[in-house]
N, C-alpha and C positions, 0 to 999 in steps of 0.2 A: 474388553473387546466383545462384540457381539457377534457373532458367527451365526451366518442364517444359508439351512441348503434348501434347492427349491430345486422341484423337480418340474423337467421339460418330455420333452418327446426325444424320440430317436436321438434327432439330429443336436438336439439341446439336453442334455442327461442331467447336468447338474450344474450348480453356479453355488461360488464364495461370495460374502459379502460382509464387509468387515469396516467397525468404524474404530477410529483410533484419536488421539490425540491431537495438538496442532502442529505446525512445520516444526518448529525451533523451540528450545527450552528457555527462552532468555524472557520471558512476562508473559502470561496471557493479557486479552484485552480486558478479560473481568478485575486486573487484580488495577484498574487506574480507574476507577468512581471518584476517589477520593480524591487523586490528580488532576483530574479534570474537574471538579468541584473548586479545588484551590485555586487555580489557574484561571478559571473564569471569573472567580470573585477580583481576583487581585487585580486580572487585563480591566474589567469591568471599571473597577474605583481607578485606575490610571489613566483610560481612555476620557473621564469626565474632569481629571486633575489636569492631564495634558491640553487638552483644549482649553480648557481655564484659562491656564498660566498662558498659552499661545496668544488667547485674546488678549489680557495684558501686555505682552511684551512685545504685542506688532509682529510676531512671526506666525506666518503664512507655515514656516517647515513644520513648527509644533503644530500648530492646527492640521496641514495634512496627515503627518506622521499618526496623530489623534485616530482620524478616520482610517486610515491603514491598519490600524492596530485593533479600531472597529472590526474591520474585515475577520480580523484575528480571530475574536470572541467568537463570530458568527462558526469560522471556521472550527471553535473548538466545540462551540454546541453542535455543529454536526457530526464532529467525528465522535461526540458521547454518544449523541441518538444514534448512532452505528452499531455504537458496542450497544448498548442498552437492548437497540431491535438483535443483535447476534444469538442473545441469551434467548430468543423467545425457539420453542419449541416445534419441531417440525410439525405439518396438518396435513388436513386433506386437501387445503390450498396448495400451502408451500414445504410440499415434501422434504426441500433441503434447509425448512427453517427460513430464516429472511438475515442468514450471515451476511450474500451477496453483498448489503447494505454496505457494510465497512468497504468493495472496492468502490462503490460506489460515492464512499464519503472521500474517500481518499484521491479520487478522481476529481470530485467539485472542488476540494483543497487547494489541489495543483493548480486547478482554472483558475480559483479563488486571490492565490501567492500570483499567477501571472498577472492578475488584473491590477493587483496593486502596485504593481512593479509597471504595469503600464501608468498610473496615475502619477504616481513620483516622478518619474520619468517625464511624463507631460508638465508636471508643475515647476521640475529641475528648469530643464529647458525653458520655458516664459521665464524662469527667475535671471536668467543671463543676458538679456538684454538691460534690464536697469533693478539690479539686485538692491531689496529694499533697505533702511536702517533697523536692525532689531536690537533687543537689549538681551546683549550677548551672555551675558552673566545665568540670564535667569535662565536661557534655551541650555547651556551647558550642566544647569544644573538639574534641571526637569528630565534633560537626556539621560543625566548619570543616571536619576532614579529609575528610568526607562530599563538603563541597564541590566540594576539588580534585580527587577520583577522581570523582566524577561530572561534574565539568566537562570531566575530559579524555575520560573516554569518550563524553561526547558528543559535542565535538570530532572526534573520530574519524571518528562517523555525520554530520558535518554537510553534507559535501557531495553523501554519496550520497542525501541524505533529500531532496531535490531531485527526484529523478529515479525514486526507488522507494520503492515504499508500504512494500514490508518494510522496508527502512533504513530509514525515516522512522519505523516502529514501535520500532525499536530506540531511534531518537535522541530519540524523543520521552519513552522508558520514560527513559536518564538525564536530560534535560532536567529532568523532573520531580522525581527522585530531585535535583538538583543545588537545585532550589527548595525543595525538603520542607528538605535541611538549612541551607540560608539562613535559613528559617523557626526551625528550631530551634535557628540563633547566635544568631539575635534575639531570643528569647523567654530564653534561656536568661542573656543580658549583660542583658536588663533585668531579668529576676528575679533577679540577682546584686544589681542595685541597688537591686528595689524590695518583694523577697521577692510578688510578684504571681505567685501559677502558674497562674491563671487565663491569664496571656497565652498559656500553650503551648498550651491546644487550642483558644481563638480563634486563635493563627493558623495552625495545625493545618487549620481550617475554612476559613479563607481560602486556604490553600494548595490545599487540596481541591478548591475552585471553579475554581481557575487550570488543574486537571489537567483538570477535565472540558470545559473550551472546547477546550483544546488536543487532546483526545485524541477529542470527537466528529467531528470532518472525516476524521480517520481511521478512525471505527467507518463513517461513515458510506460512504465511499470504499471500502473493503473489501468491506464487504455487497455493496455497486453490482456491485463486480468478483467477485464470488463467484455474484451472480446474472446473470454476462455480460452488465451493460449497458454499454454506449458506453462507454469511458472518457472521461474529465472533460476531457481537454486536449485531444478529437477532438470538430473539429464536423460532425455527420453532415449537417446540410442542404449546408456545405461540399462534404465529401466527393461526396455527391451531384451536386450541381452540377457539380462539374468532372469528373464523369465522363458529364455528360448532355453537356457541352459539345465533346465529343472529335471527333472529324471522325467520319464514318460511323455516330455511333452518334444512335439516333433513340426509342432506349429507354430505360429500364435498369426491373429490379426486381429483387427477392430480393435487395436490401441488406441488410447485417447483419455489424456492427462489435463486436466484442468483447476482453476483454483475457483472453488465455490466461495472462499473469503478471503480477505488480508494475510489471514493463518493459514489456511483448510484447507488440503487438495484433495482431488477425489481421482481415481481410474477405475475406467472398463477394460477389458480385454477378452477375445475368445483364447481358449488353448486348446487344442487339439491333442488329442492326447490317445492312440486308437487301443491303448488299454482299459480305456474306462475312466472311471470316476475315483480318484487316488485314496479318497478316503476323507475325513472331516480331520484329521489331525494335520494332513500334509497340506490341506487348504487353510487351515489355520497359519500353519507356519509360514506358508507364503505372503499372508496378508500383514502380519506381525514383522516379518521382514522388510517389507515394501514401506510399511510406516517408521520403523526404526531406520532401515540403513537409507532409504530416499525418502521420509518424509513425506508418505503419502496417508493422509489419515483416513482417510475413505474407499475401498474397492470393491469392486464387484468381479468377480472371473467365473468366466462362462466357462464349461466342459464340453467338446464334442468329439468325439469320435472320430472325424475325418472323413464319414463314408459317404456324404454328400459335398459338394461344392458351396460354398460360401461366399460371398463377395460383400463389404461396408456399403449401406447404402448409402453413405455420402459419395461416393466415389462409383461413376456410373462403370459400366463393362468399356462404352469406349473412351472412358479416359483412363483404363485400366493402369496405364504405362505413368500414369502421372500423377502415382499415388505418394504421399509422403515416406520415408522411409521408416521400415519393420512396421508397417501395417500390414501385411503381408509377408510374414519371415519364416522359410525351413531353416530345420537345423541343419547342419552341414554332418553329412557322414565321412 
């Protein structure tokens, strides 16, 4: 950890600033290079095997599923170049690094899974009107294959998706991919038996539905972190609280919790504190706290005194009343 004190005037005496680790212990991003190496090779040779055998066998589903899975690839090189730009090092440009990237990538994912789920969807639909002849055998067997290369590349992302929005965008792009061709063993062994091809784009449609439960927590989760709110697994009245609670401090405001990446949170805070400036040990330990017990890896705390008035300039004097809660917090005597 890095502990830096900086010295202000009066009214700003001293400030902590502390960097730490990521949210969750369960993978960093750096430790899937080699995941997403596999994974791309593997989607790569299936996406050009799947349309192959589509052309042969008269099916339209193998050939869209093909380009869907296309999407895939595209989605998985973004979310490397994510991790890849995270590792680069803070500047004089981008003071916090360009981690941002990863919500970023995990963001286009989301859009990415919705747009394919639109496409399916669009091509289900036209297949219901006069659902073509295909040759069933070779679509349920190209599916299975679909199966195992998308189960393993998911596999892959499974335990980073735990921990980070961008992995979990990746694991969720095969997840889906690994159900789309489930869908089309099954469709394809009962239309072997029952000449029905109508079942491929019901369950085409039904697959469809599975994508978008799965993949909304994620559109939505990204947005959140793309418009710096709180992240999800940080509870800010928490946070607040136990920084109201600390010996000496009789204040706190100018809270403000955000995720700089997929992993990475970062806070500001003033504390108030009309003893002074606590010491470099007790600022240490706060900082080490806030990233161990809430997973904040990054803070900054400001010291002041109390003997001037202060107010966030995000929040003007007359919307005083209509400030978020413990931006503004005494402690109770």
């Amino acid at each position: 950890m890095l502990h830096l004190t900086h010295d202000h005037d009066a009214m700003h005496k001293h400030g902590g600033h502390a960097h730490g680790v990521g949210r969750h212990n369960h993978g960093h991003p750096n430790d899937y290079g080699k995941a997403f190496i596999l994974a791309i090779l593997l989607n790569s040779i299936f996406v050009v095997a799947e349309f192959a055998y589509g052309f042969i066998a008269n099916s339209t589903a193998l050939m869209a599923d093909a380009g869907h899975n296309l999407s895939d690839v595209l989605g998985l090189l973004l979310a490397w170049g994510a991790v890849l730009l995270s590792k680069k090092a803070p500047n004089a440009r981008y003071t916090y690094g360009l981690r941002s990237s990863s919500i970023l990538a995990a963001l286009t994912n989301a859009m990415l899974l919705l747009m394919a789920c639109g496409g399916i969807a669009l091509e289900a639909i036209q297949r219901f009107s006069t659902p073509p002849a295909v040759a069933e055998l070779i679509v349920a067997q190209v599916a299975g294959a679909g199966i195992v290369i998308n189960g393993l590349s998911a596999w892959l992302f499974v335990k980073g998706s735990k921990g980070d929005l961008n992995i979990r965008g990746a694991y969720l792009h095969m997840a889906a991919d690994a159900a789309v061709s489930l869908g089309v063993v099954l469709a394809g062994i009962a239309m072997l038996f029952t000449g029905w091809y109508w079942l491929d784009p019901a369950i085409s449609l039904v697959i469809v539905a599975v994508i978008l439960v799965s993949t909304w927590g994620l559109l939505r989760e990204s947005m959140q972190l793309a418009l710096s709110a709180v992240p999800q697994h940080i509870d800010v009245v928490r946070v607040a609280d136990y920084l109201q609670q600390r010996p000496g401090v009789a204040e706190i405001h100018d809270l403000h919790i955000w995720g700089m990446s997929t992993t990475d949170s970062a806070l500001t805070v003033h504390l108030i504190m009309p003893e002074g400036y606590p010491g470099d040990a007790f600022m240490d330990d706060l900082a080490q706290t806030l990233k161990t017990r809430f997973s904040i890896a990054h803070s900054t705390l400001q010291v002041e005194q109390g003997t001037t008035e202060h107010a966030c300039c995000l929040y003007p004097s007359a919307n005083s009343n209509h400030e978020v809660p413990h931006n503004h917090t005494h402690k109770s005597h």
